[in-house]
C-alpha positions as CSV (number, residue, x, y, z in Angstrom):
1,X,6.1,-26.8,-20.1
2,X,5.1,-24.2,-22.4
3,X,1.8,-23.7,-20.8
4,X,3.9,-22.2,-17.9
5,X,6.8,-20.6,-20.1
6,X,4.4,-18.7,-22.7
7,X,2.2,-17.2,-20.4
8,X,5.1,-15.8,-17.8
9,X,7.3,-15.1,-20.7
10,X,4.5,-12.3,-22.1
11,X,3.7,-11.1,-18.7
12,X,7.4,-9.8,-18.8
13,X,8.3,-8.9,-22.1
14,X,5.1,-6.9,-21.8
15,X,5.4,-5.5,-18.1
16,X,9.2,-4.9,-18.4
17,X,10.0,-3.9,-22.5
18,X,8.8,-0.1,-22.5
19,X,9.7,0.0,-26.2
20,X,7.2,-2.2,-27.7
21,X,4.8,-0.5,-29.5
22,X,1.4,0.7,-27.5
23,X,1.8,-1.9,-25.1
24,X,5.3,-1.4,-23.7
25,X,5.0,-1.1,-20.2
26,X,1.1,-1.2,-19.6
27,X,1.2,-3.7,-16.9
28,X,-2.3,-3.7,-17.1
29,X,-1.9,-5.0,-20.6
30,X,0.9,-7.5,-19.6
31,X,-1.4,-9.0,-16.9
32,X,-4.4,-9.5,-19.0
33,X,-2.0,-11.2,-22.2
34,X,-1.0,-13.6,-19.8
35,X,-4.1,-15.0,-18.3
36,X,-5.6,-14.7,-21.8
37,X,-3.0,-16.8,-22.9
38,X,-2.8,-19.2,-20.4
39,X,-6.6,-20.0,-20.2
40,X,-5.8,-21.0,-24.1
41,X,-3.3,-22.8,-23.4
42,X,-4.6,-25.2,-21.0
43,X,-8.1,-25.3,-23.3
44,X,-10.6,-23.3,-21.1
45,X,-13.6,-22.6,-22.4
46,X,-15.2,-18.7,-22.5
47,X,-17.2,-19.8,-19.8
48,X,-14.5,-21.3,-17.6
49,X,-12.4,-18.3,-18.5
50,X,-15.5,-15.8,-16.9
51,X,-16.0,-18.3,-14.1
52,X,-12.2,-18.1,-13.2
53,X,-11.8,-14.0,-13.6
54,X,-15.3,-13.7,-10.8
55,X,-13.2,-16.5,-8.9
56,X,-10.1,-14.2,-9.0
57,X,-11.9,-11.2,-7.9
58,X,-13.7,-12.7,-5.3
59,X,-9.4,-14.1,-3.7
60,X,-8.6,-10.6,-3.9
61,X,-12.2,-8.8,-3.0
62,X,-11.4,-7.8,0.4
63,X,-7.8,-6.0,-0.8
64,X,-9.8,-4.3,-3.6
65,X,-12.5,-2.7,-1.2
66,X,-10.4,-2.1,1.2
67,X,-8.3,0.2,-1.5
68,X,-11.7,2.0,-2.3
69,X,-12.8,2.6,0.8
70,X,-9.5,3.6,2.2
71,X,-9.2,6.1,-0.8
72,X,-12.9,7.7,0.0
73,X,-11.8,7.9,3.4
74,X,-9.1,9.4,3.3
75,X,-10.2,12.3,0.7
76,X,-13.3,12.8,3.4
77,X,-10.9,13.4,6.0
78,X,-8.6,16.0,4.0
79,X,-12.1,17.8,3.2
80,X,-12.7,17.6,7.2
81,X,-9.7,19.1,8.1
82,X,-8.1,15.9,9.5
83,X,-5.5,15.9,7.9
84,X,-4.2,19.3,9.2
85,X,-5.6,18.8,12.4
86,X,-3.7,15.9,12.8
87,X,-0.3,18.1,10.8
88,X,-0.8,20.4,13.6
89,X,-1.0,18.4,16.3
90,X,2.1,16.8,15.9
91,X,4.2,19.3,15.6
92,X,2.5,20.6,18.8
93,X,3.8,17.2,20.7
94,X,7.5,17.0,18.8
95,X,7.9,20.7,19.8
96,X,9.4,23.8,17.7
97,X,12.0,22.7,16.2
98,X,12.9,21.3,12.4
99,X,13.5,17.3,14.3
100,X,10.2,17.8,15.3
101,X,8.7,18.7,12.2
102,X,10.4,16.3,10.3
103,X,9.2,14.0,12.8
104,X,5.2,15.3,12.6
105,X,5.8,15.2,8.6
106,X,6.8,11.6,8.8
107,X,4.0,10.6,11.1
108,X,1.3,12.4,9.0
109,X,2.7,10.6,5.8
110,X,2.8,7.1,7.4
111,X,-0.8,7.8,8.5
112,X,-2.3,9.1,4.9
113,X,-0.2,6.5,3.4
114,X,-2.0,3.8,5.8
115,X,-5.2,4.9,4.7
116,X,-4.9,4.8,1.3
117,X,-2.6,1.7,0.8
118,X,-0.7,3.8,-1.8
119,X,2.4,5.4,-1.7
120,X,1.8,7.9,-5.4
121,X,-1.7,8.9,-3.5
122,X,-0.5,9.2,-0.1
123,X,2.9,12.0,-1.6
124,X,0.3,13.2,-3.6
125,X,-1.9,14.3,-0.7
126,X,0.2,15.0,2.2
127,X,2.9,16.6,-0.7
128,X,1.3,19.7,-1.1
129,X,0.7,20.2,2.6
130,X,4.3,20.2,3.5
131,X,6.7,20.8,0.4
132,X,6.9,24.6,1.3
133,X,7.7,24.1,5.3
134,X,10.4,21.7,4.0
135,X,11.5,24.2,1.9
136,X,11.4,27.2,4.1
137,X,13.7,25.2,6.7
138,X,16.8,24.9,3.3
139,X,15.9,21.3,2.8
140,X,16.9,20.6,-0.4
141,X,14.6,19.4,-2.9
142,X,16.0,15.5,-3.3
143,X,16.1,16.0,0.6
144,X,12.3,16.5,0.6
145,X,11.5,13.9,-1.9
146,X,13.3,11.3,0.0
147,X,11.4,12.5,3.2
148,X,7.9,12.5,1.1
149,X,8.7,9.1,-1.2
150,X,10.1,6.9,2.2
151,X,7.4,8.4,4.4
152,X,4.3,7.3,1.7
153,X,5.9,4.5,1.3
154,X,6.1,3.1,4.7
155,X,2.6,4.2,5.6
156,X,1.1,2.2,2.4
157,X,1.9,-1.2,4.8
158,X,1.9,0.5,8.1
159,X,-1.0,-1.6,10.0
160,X,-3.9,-1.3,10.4
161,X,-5.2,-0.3,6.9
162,X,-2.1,-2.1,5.2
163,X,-2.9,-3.0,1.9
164,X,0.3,-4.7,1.1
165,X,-0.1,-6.6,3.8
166,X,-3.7,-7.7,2.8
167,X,-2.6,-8.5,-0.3
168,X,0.5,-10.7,0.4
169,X,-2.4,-12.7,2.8
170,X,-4.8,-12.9,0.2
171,X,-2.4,-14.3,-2.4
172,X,-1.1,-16.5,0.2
173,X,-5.3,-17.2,1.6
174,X,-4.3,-16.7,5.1
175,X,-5.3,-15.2,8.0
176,X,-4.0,-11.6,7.9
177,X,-4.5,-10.9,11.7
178,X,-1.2,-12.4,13.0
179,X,0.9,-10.7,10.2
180,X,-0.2,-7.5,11.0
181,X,0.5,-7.9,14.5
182,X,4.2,-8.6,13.3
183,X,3.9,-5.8,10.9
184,X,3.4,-3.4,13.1
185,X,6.8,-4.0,15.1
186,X,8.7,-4.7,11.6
187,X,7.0,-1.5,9.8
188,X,7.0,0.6,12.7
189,X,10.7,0.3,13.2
190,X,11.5,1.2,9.4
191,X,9.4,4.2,10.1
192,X,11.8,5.1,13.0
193,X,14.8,4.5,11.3
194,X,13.6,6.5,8.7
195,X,12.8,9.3,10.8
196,X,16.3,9.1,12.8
197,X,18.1,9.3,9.3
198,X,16.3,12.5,8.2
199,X,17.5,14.4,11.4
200,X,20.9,14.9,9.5
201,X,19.1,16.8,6.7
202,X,18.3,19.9,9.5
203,X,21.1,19.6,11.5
204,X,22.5,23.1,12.6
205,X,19.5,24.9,11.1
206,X,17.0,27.0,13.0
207,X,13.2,27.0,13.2
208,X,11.8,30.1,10.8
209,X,9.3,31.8,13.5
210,X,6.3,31.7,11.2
211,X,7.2,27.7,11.3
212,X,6.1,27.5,14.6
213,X,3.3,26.2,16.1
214,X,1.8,29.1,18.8
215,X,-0.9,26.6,19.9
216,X,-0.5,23.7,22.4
217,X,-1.7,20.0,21.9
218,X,-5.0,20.9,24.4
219,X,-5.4,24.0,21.9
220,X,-5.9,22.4,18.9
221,X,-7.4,19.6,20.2
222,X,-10.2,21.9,22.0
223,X,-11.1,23.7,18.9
224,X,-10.9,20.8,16.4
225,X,-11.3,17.7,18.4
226,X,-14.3,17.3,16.1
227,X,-12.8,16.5,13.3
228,X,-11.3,13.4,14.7
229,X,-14.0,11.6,15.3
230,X,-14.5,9.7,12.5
231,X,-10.9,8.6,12.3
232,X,-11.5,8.0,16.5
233,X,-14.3,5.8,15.3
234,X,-11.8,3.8,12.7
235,X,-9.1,3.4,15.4
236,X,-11.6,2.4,18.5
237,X,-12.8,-0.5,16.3
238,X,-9.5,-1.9,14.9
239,X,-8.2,-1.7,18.5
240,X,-11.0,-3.6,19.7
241,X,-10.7,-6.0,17.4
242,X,-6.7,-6.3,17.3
243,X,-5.7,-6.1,20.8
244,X,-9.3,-7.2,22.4
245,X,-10.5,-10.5,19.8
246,X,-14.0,-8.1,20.0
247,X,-15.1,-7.3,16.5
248,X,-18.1,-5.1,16.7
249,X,-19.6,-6.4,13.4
250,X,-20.2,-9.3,14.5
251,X,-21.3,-9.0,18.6
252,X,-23.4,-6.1,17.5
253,X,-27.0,-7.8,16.3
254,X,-27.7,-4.3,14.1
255,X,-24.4,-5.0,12.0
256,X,-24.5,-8.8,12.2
257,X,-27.7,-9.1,10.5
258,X,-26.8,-6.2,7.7
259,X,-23.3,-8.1,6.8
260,X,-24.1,-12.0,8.0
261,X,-25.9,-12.7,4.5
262,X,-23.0,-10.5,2.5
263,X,-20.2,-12.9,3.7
264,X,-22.2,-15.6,1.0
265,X,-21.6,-13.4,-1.5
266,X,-18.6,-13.9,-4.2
267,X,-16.7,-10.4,-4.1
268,X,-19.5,-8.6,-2.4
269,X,-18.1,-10.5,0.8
270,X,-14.8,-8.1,0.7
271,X,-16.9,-5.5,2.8
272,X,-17.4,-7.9,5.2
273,X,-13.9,-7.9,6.6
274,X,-13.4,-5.8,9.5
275,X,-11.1,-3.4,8.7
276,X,-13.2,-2.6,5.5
277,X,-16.3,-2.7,7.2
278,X,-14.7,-0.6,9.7
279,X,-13.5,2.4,7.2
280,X,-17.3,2.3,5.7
281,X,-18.8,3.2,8.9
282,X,-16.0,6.0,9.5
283,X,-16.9,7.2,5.9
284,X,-20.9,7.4,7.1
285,X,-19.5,9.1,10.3
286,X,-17.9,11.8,8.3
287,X,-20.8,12.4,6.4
288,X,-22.5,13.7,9.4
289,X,-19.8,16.9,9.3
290,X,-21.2,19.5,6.8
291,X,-17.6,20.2,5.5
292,X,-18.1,16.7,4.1
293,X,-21.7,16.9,2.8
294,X,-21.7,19.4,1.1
295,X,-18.7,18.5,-0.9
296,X,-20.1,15.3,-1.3
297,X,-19.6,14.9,-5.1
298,X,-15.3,16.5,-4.6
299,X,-14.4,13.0,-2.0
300,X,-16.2,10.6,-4.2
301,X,-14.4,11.8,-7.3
302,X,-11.3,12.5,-6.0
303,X,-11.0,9.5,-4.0
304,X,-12.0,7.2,-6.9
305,X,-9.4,9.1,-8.9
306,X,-6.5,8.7,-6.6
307,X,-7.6,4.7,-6.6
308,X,-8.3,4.5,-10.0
309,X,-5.0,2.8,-11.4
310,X,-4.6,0.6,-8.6
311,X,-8.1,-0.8,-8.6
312,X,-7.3,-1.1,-12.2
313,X,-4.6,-3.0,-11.9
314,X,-5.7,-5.3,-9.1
315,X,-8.7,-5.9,-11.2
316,X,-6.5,-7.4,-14.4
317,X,-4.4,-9.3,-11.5
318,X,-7.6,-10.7,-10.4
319,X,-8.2,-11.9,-13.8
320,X,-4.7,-13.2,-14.0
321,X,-4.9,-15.0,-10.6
322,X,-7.9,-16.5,-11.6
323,X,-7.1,-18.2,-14.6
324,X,-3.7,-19.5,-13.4
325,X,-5.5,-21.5,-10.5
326,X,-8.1,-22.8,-12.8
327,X,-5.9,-23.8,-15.4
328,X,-3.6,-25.5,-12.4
329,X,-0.5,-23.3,-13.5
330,X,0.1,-22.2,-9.8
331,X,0.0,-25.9,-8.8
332,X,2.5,-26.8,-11.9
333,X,5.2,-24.2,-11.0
334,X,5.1,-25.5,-7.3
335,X,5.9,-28.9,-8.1
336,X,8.8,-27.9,-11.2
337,X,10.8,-26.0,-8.4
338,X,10.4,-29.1,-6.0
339,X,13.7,-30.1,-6.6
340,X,15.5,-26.6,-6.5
341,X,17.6,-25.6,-3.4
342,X,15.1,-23.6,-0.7
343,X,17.5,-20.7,-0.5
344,X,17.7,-20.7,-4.8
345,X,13.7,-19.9,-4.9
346,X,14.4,-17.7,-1.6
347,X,16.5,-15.3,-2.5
348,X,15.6,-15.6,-6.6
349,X,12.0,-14.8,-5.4
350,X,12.5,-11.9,-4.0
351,X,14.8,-10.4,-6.5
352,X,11.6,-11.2,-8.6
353,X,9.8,-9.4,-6.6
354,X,12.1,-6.3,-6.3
355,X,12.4,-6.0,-10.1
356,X,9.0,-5.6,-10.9
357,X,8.5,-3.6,-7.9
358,X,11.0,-0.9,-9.1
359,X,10.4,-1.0,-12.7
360,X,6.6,-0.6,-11.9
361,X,6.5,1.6,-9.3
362,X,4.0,-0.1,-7.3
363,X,4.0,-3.0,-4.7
364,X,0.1,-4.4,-5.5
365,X,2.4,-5.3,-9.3
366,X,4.9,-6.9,-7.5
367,X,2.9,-9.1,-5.5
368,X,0.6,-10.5,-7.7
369,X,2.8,-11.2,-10.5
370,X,5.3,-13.0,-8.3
371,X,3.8,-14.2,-4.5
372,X,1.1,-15.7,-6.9
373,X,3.8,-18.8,-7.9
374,X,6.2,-18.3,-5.2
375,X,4.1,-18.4,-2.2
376,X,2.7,-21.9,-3.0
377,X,6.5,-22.8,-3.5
378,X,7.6,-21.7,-0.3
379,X,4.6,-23.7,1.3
380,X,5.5,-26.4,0.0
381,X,8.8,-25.7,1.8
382,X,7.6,-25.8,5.3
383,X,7.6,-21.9,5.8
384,X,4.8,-20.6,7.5
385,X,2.3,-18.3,5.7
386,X,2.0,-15.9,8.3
387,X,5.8,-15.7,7.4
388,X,5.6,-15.8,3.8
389,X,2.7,-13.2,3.7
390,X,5.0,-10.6,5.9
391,X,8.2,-11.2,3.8
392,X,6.2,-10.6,0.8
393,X,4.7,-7.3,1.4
394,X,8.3,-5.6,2.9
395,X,10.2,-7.3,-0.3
396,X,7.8,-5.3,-2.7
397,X,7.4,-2.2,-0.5
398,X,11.5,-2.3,-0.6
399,X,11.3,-2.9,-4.4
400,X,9.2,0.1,-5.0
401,X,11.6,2.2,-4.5
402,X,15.0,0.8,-5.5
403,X,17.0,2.9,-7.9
404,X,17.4,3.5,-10.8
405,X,14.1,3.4,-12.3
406,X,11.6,3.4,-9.1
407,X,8.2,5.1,-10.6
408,X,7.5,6.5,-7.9
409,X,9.9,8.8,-7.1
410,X,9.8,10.2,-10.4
411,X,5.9,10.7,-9.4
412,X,7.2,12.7,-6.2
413,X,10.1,14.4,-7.8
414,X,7.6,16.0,-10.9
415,X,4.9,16.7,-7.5
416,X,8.3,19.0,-5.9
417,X,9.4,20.0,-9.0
418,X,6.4,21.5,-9.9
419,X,5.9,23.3,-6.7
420,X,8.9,24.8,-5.8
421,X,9.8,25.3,-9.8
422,X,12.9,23.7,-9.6
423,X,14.8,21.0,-11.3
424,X,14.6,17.3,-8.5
425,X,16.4,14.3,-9.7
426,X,14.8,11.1,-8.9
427,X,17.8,8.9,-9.2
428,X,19.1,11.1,-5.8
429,X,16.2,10.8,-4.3
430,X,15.8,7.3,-4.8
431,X,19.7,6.6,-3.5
432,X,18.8,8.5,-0.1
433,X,16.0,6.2,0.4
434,X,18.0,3.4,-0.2
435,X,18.8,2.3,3.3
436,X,15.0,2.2,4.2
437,X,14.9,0.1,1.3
438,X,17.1,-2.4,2.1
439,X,15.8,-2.9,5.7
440,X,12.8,-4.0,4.3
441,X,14.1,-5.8,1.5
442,X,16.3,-7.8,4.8
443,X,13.2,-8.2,6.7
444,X,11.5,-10.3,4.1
445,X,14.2,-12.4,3.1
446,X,15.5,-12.8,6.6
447,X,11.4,-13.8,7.8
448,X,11.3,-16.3,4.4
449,X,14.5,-17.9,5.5
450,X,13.1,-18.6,8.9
């Protein structure tokens, strides 16, 4: 009992007590304690202890890279001019009007915050392009920060580059393909709902003329199709793959034979999955644009920056995970809540997960602290992974930004704050994106119940 109850009891007291000393609050910290102290514990060895971090790196390879690569990419495309190519052309399709910039705002968030699996990076990016329009139109500044925190936030598992959706699979170790498909029906819907609620905060306003977009959709397209091509290449290949069952790494004989040998190797194999391998080749693609080239130092060392923490922290999960299956803890916990009720480690579960999502600020915290034990549980149960891996990823996207202490509004409310010099509160913000929040949070429990 107490190999299970020392370990878990650290992780939180750690993760969750912000007072202590130095180490209050460093979930990296937290998650290290506890698989230090469980590989003690259960008596394994420094070299069991090494062997079990590289076996825990190599669960959650393919959810590291893909956070990267994502984050490369998507600082090459904001140096090519995708970003506001992509700004503009929305606008340009939802029309002159504040809906429809509310609407192209959302759109562009959920996109950046798809390609960088991260809701802090994705505000972070997209924030600066769009606080001042926001502003211009009267929206008032928790208005904005709901707008930028729900929009980031829905994009981080918005398919295909979903990183909380990769992750929940991974921790689960199942297929991710037919959870995405589901994801992008469940994830696109929050979007629109999200969208839909933000009308209200333009109603009865008018469209400053400077606002406006004086170019049409063939326009912009005509004089900056090119800088869509790289994310063209990225979306051609997914679609291929998703809706087609043809994955060009491995009918093409050229990539076959570069990533064949790679899919042998522990954690170098997480390059090998298609959507990883996919974003790589966009990232080579962009590299063919000057803009990108010669700049080349600026999207390697501000898209490792923006990934920094999360890599960080996935990497002391890794560690974590690792341990916990080798010292048979995950298999231990399982067979304790055996005898509990299914809807007592259902609904307790995801409160788990919600908790740590909001007092962390971050969904990749949520998951592998909790789907870690409560995904084998819920196996054991008769639910089906594809199912537990979806409900994961929308409970801890939902907990992320639950009031009152969600990190990552403050993260968006200081971004707005600091721009427009003006006082946001975050515990407003967070309250207005409360209803996206507990869509998700019902989609989860209601797909874990099933």
């Amino acid at each position: 009992m107490l190999e299970i109850i020392i370990p878990l009891l650290l992780l939180f007291i750690i993760a969750l007590v912000k007072p202590l000393p130095k180490i209050g609050g460093n979930i990296k910290v937290a998650l290290i304690v506890a698989a230090v102290s469980s590989a003690i514990i259960s008596g394994l060895g420094i070299g069991e202890t090494l062997l079990a971090f590289i076996d825990g790196i190599d669960r959650l390879a393919w959810v590291i890279m893909l956070s990267v690569f994502g984050s490369l990419y998507a600082e090459s495309q904001v140096k090519l001019g995708a970003m506001d190519t992509t700004l503009n052309s929305l606008r340009s399709i939802f029309g002159n009007s504040p809906k429809g910039l509310i609407a192209a705002i959302f759109v562009t968030l959920i996109i950046a915050g798809s390609f960088l699996g991260d809701a802090i990076a994705a505000a972070t990016v997209i924030g600066f392009l769009v606080i001042h329009s926001l502003n211009e139109l009267k929206v008032k500044p928790e208005q904005i920060g709901m707008i930028i925190l729900v929009g980031a936030s829905v994009g981080s598992i918005m398919p295909p580059i979903t990183q909380g959706v990769f992750l929940s699979a991974s921790l689960i170790e199942t297929d991710p393909s037919p959870v995405i498909k589901l994801a992008y029906m469940t994830v696109g819907f929050g979007g629109l709902i999200a969208i839909l609620e933000s009308f209200r905060f333009v109603r009865g306003k008018a469209m400053p003329e400077h606002l406006k977009t004086t170019q049409s959709l063939f326009q912009i397209l005509k004089e900056r199709w090119t800088t869509l091509v790289p994310l063209a290449v990225l979306v051609a290949i997914v679609i291929a793959n998703t809706l087609f069952e043809y994955n060009i790494f491995e009918e093409w004989v050229f990539f076959a034979a570069v990533l064949g040998p790679m899919q042998e190797i522990p954690i170098l194999q997480g390059i090998t999955f298609q959507v990883v391998s996919a974003i790589i080749l966009a990232i080579i693609v962009s590299f063919f644009f000057p803009s990108v080239r010669k700049d080349t130092k600026g999207v390697f060392k501000g898209g490792l920056s923006k990934v920094s923490q999360t890599v960080q922290i996935q990497l002391c999960a890794s560690f974590m995970v690792g341990v916990f299956y080798a010292s048979g803890l995950i298999d231990k916990v399982s067979e304790m809540a055996e005898g509990l009720a299914p809807s007592m480690v259902k609904i307790g579960g995801s409160l788990s997960v919600v908790i740590v999502g909001m007092l962390t600020g971050s969904q990749t915290t949520a998951q592998s602290v909790n789907i870690t034990f409560i995904g084998p549980i819920l196996e054991r149960m008769g639910v089906d992974p594809t199912f537990i891996a979806l409900g994961a990823s929308h409970i801890a996207a939902a907990g992320q930004n639950m009031p009152p202490v969600g990190l990552t509004a403050f993260v968006v409310c200081g971004l707005i704050g600091g721009i427009l010099n003006k006082q946001v509160d975050p515990l407003k913000v967070m309250f207005l994106a409360l209803p996206n929040g507990l869509y998700f949070f019902a989609v989860g429990l209601i797909f874990w119940f099933i």
